[in-house]
TORKOLPA-529267 format. One line per field, with one value per residue: residue in three letters; x, y, z of N, C-alpha, C, O in turn; residue number from 1. Coordinates in nm, 2 decimals, decimal comma, always signed. Example, Ala and Ser with C-alpha at 12.3 -4.5 7.8 and 13.67 -1.06 7.14 Angstrom:
% TORKOLPA-529267
type = [ala ser]
n.X = [+1,32 +1,28]
n.Y = [-0,57 -0,22]
n.Z = [+0,78 +0,71]
ca.X = [+1,23 +1,37]
ca.Y = [-0,45 -0,11]
ca.Z = [+0,78 +0,71]
c.X = [+1,32 +1,29]
c.Y = [-0,33 +0,00]
c.Z = [+0,78 +0,79]
o.X = [+1,42 +1,34]
o.Y = [-0,33 +0,11]
o.Z = [+0,85 +0,80]
seq = [1 2]
***
This chain:
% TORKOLPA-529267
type = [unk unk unk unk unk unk unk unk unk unk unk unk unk unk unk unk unk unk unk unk unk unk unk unk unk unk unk unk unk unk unk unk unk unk unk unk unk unk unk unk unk unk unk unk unk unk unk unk unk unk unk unk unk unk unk unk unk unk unk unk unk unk unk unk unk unk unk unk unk unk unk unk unk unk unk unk unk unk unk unk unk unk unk unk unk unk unk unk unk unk unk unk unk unk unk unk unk unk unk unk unk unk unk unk unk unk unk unk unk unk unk unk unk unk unk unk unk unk unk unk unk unk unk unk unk unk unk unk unk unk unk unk unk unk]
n.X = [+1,04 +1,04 +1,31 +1,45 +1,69 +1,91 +2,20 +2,19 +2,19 +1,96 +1,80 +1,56 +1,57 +1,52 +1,52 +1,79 +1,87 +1,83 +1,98 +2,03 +2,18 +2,27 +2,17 +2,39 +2,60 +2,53 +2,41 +2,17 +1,99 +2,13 +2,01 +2,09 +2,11 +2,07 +2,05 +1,92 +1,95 +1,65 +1,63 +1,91 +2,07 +2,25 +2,46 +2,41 +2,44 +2,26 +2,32 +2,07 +1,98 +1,80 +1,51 +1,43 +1,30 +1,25 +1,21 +1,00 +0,99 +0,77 +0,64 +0,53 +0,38 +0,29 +0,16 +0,20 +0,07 +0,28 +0,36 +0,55 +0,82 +1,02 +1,28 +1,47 +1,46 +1,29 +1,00 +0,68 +0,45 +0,12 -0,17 -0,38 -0,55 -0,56 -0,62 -0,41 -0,11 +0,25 +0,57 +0,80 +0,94 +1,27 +1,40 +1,52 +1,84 +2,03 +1,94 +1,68 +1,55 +1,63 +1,46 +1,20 +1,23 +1,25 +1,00 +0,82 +0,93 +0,84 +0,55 +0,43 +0,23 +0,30 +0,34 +0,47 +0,62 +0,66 +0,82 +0,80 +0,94 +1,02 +1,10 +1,22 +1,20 +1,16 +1,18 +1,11 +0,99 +0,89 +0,66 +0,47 +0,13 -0,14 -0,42 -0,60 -0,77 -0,76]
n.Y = [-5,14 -4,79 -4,53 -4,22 -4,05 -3,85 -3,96 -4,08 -3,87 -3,75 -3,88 -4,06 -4,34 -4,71 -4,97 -5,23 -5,42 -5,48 -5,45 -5,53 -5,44 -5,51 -5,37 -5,16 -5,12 -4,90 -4,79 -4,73 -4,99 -5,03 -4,98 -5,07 -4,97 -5,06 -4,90 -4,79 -4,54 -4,47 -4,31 -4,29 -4,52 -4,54 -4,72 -4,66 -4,66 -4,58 -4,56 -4,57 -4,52 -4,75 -4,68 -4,47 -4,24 -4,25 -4,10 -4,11 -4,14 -3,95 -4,17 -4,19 -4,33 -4,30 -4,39 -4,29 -4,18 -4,21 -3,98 -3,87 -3,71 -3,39 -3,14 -3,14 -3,28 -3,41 -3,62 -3,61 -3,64 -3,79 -3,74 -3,97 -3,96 -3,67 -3,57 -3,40 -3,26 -3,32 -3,19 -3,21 -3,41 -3,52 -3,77 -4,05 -4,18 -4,45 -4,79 -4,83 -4,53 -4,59 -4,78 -4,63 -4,40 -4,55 -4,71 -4,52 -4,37 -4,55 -4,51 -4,64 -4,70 -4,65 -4,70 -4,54 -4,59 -4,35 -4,23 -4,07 -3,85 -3,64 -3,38 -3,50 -3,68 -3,99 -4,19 -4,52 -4,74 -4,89 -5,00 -5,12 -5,01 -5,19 -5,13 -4,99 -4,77 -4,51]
n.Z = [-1,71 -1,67 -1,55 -1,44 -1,35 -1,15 -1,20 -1,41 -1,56 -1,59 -1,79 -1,99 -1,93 -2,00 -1,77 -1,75 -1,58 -1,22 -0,88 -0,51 -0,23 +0,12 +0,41 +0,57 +0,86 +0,89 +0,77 +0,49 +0,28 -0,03 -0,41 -0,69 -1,00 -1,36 -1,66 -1,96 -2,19 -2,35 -2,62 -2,73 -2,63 -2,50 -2,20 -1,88 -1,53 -1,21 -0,85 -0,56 -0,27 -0,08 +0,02 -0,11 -0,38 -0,72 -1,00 -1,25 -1,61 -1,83 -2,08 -2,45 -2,69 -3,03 -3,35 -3,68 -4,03 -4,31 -4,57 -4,66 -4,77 -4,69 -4,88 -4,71 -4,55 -4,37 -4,22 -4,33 -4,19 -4,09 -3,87 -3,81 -3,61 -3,48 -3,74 -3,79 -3,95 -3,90 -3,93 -3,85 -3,75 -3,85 -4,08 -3,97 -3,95 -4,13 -4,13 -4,08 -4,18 -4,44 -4,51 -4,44 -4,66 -4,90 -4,89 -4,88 -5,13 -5,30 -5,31 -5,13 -4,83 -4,49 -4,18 -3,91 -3,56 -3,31 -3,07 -2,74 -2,52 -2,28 -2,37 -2,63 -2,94 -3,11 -3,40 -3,39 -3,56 -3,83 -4,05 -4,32 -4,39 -4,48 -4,52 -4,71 -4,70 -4,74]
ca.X = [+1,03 +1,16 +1,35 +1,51 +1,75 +2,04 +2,30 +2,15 +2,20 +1,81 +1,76 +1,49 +1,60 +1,48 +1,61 +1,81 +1,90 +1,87 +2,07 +2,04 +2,25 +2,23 +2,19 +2,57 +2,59 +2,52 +2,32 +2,00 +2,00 +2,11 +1,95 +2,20 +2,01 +2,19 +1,98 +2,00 +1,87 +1,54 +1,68 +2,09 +2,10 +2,40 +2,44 +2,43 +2,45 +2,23 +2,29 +2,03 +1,93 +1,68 +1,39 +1,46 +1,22 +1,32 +1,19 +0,93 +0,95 +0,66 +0,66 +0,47 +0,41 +0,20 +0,21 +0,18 +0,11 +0,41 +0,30 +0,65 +0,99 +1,05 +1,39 +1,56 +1,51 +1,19 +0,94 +0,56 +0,33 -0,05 -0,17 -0,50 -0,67 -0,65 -0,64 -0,29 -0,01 +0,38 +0,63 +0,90 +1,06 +1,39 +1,37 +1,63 +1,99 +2,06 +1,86 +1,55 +1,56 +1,67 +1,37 +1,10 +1,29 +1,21 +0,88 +0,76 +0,94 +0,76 +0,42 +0,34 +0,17 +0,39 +0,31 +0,59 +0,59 +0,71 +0,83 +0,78 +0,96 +1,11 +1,14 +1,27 +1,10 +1,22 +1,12 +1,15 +1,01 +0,79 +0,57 +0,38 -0,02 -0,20 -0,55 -0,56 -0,90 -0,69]
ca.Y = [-5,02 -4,64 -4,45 -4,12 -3,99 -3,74 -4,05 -4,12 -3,75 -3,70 -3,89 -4,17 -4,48 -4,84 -5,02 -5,30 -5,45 -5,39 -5,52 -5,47 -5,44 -5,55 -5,26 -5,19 -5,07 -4,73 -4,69 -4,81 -5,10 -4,92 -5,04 -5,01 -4,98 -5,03 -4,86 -4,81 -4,45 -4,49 -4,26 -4,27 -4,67 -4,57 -4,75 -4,61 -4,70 -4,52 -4,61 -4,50 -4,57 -4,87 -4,59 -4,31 -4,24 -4,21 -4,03 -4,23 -4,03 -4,02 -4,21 -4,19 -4,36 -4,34 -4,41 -4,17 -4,19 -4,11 -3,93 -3,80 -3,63 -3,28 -3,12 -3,07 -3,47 -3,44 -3,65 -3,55 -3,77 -3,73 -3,79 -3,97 -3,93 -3,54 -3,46 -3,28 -3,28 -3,32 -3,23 -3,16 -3,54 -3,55 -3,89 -4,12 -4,21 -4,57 -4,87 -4,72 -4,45 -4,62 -4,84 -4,55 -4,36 -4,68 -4,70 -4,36 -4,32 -4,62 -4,52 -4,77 -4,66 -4,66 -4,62 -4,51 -4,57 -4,25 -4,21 -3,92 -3,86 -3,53 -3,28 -3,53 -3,81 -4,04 -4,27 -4,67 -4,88 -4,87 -5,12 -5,10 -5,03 -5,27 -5,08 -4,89 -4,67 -4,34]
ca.Z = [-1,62 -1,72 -1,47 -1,50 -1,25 -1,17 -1,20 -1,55 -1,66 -1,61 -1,95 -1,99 -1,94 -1,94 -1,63 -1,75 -1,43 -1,10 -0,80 -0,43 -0,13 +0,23 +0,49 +0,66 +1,02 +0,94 +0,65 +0,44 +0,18 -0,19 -0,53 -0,82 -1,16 -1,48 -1,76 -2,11 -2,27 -2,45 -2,75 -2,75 -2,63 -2,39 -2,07 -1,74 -1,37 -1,10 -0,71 -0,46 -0,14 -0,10 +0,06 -0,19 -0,48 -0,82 -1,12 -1,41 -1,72 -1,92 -2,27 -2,52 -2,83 -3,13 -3,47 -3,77 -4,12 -4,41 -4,72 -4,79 -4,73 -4,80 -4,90 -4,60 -4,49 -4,25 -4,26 -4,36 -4,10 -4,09 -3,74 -3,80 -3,49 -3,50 -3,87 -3,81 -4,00 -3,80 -3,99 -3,76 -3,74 -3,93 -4,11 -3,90 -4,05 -4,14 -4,22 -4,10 -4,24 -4,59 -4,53 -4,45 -4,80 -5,00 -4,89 -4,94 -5,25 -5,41 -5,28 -5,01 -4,76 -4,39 -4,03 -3,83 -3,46 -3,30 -2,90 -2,71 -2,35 -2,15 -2,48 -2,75 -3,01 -3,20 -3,47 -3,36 -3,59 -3,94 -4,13 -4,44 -4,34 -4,58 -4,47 -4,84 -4,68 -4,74]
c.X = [+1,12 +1,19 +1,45 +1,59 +1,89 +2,14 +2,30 +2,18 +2,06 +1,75 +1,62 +1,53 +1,53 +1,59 +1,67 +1,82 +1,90 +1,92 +2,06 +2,10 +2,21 +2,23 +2,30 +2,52 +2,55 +2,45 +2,22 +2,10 +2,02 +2,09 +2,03 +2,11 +2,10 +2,08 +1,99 +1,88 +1,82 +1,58 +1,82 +2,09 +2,20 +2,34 +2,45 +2,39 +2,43 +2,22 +2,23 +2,00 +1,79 +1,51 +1,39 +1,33 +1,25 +1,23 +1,12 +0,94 +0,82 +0,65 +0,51 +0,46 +0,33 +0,26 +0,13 +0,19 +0,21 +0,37 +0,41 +0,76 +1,01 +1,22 +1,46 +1,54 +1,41 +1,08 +0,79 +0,47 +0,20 -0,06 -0,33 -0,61 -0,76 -0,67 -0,50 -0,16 +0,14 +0,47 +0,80 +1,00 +1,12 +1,37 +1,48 +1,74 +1,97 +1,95 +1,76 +1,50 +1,59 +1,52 +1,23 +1,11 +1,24 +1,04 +0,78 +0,81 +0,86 +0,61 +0,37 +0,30 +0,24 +0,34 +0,44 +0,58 +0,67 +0,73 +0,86 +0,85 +1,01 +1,18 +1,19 +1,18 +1,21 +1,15 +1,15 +1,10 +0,91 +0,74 +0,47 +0,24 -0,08 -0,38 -0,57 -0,69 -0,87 -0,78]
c.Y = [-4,91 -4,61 -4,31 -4,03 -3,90 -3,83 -4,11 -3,99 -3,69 -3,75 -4,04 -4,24 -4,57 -4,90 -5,21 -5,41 -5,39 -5,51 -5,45 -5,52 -5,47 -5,39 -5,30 -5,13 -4,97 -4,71 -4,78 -4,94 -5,00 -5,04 -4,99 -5,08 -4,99 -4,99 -4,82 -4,66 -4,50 -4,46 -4,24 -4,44 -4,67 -4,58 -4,65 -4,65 -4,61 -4,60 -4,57 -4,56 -4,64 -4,76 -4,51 -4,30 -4,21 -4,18 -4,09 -4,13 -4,08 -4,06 -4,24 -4,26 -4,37 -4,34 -4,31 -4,22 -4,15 -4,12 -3,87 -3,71 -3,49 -3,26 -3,14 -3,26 -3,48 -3,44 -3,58 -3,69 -3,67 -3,83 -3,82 -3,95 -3,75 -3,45 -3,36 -3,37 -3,29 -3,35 -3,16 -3,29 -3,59 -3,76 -3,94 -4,18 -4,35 -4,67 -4,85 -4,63 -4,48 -4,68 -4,75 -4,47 -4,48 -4,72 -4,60 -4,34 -4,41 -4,60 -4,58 -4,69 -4,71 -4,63 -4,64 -4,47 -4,48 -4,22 -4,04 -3,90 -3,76 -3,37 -3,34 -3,66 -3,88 -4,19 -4,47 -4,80 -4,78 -4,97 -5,04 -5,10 -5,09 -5,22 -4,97 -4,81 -4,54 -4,26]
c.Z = [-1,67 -1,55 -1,51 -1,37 -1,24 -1,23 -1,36 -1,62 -1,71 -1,71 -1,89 -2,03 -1,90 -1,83 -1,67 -1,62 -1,26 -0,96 -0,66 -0,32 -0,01 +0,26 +0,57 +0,76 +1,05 +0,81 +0,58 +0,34 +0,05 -0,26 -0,65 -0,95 -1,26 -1,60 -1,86 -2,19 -2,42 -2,63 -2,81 -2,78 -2,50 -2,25 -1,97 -1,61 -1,33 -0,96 -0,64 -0,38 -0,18 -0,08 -0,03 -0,29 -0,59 -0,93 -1,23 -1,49 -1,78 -2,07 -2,36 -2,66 -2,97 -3,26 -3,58 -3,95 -4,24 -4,53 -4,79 -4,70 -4,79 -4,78 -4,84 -4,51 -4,33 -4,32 -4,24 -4,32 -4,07 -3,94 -3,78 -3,68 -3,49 -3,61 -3,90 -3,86 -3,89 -3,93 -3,90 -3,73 -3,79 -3,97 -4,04 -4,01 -4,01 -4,18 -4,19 -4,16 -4,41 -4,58 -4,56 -4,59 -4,91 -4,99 -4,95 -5,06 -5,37 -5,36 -5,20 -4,86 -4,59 -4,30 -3,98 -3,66 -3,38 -3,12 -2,90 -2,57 -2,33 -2,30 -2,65 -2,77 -3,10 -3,27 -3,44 -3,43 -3,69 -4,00 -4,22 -4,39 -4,47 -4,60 -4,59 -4,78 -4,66 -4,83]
o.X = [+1,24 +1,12 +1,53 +1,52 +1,98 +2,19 +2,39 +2,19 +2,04 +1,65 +1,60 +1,55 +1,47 +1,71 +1,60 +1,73 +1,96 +1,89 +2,07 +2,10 +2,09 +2,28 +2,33 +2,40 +2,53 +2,45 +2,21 +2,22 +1,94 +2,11 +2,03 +2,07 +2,21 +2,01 +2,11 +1,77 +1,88 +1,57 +1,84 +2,10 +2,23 +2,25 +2,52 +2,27 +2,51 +2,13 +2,31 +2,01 +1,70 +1,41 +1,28 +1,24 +1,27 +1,16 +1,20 +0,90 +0,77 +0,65 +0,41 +0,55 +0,32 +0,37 +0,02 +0,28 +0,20 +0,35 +0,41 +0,76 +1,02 +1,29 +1,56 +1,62 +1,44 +1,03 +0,77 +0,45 +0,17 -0,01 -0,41 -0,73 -0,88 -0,71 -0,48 -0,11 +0,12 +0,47 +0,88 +1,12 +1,10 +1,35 +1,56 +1,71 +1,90 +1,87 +1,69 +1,40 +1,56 +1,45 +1,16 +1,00 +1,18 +0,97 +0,70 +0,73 +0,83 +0,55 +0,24 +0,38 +0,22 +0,28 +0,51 +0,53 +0,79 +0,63 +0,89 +0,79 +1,11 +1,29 +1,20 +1,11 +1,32 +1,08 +1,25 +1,14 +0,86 +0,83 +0,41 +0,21 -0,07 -0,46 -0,54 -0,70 -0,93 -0,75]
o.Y = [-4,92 -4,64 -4,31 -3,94 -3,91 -3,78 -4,17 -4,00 -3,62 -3,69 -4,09 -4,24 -4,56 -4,87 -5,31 -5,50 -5,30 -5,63 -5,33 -5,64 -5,46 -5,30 -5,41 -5,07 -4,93 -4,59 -4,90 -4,97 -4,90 -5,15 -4,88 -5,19 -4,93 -5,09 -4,81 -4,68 -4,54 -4,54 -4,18 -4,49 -4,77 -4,52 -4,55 -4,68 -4,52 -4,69 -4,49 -4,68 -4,61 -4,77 -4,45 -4,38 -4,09 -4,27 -4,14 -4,02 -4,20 -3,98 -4,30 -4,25 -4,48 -4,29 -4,27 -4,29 -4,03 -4,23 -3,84 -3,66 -3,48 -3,32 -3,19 -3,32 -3,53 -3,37 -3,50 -3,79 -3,55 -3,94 -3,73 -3,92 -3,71 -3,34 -3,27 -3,48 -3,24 -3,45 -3,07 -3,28 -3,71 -3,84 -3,85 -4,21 -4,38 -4,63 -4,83 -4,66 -4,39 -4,63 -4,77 -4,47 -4,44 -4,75 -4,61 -4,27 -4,37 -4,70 -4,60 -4,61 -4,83 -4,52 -4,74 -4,36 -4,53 -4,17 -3,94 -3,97 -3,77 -3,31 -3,27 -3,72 -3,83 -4,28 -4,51 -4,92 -4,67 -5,06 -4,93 -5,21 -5,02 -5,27 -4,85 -4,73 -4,46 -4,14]
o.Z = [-1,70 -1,46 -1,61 -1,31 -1,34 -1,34 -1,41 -1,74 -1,81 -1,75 -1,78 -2,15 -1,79 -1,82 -1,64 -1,62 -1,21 -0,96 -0,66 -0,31 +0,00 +0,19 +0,62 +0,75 +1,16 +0,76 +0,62 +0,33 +0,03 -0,22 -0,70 -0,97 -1,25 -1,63 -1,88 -2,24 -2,52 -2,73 -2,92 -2,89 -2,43 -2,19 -1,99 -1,60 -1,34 -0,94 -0,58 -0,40 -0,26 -0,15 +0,00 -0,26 -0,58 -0,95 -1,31 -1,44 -1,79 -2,16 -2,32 -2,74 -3,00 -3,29 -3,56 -3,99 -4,26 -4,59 -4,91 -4,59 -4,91 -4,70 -4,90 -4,44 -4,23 -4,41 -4,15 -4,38 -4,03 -3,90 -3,79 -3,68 -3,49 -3,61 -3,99 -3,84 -3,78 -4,00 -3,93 -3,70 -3,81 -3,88 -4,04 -4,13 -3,91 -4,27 -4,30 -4,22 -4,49 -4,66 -4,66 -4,66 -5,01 -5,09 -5,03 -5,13 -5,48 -5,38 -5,21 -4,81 -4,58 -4,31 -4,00 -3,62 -3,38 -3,06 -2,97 -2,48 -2,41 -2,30 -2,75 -2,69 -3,14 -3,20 -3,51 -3,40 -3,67 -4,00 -4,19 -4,34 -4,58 -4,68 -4,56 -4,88 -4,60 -4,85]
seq = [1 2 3 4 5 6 7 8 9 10 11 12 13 14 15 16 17 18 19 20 21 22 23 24 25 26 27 28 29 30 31 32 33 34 35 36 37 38 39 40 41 42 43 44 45 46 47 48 49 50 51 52 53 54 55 56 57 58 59 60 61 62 63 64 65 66 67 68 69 70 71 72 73 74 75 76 77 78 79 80 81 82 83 84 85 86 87 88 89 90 91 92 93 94 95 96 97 98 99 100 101 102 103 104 105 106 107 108 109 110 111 112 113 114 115 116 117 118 119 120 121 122 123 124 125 126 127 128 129 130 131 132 133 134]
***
């Protein structure tokens, strides 16, 4: 389950945990969320009232093919569905990012699954496409 609320800093988060309270003499039952942003990783704790309603972000995810890195360290993904190129998604630092670089630099052919939520993307996983019908 995503949630995205003031107490989170408005970010999309998955809901690691959630925990709820009795109703006290004078007020509702609260729901304490402990959630973990989608694209950082960092924790966070939201408490709302048991009635309240709280915020789904919308996520997105598809995968893209990688044909290549230009200068500046953003990758060159072909979107096969609509024929469009995206080259706007900085290749990711660390072993990802070394992996997607070692791929593409020896010619193998990569899909890169690519999230989408509330203005920002980010790259979460890559595998070799063995489907040579390029």
């Amino acid at each position: 389950a995503l949630v995205s609320t003031q107490s989170t800093g408005g970010r999309p988060c998955k809901i690691d945990n959630i925990s709820t309270s009795k109703p006290g003499k004078h007020g509702s039952a609260k729901c304490s969320f402990v959630a973990i942003d989608i694209f950082t990783g960092k924790k966070s704790e939201a408490i709302s009232p048991g009635h309240a309603n709280v915020d789904v972000p919308i996520v997105t995810r598809k995968e893209y093919l990688a044909s290549g890195i230009d200068n500046a360290g953003f990758l060159n993904l072909y979107d096969e569905e609509s024929g469009d190129m995206i080259e706007d998604i900085r290749l990711p630092e660390g072993d990802m990012g070394d992996k997607i670089k070692g791929m593409v630099d020896a010619d193998a052919m990569c899909m890169v699954s690519v999230i989408r939520s509330m203005g920002e993307e980010k790259i979460i996983d890559v595998k070799e496409d063995n489907n040579k019908n390029y």
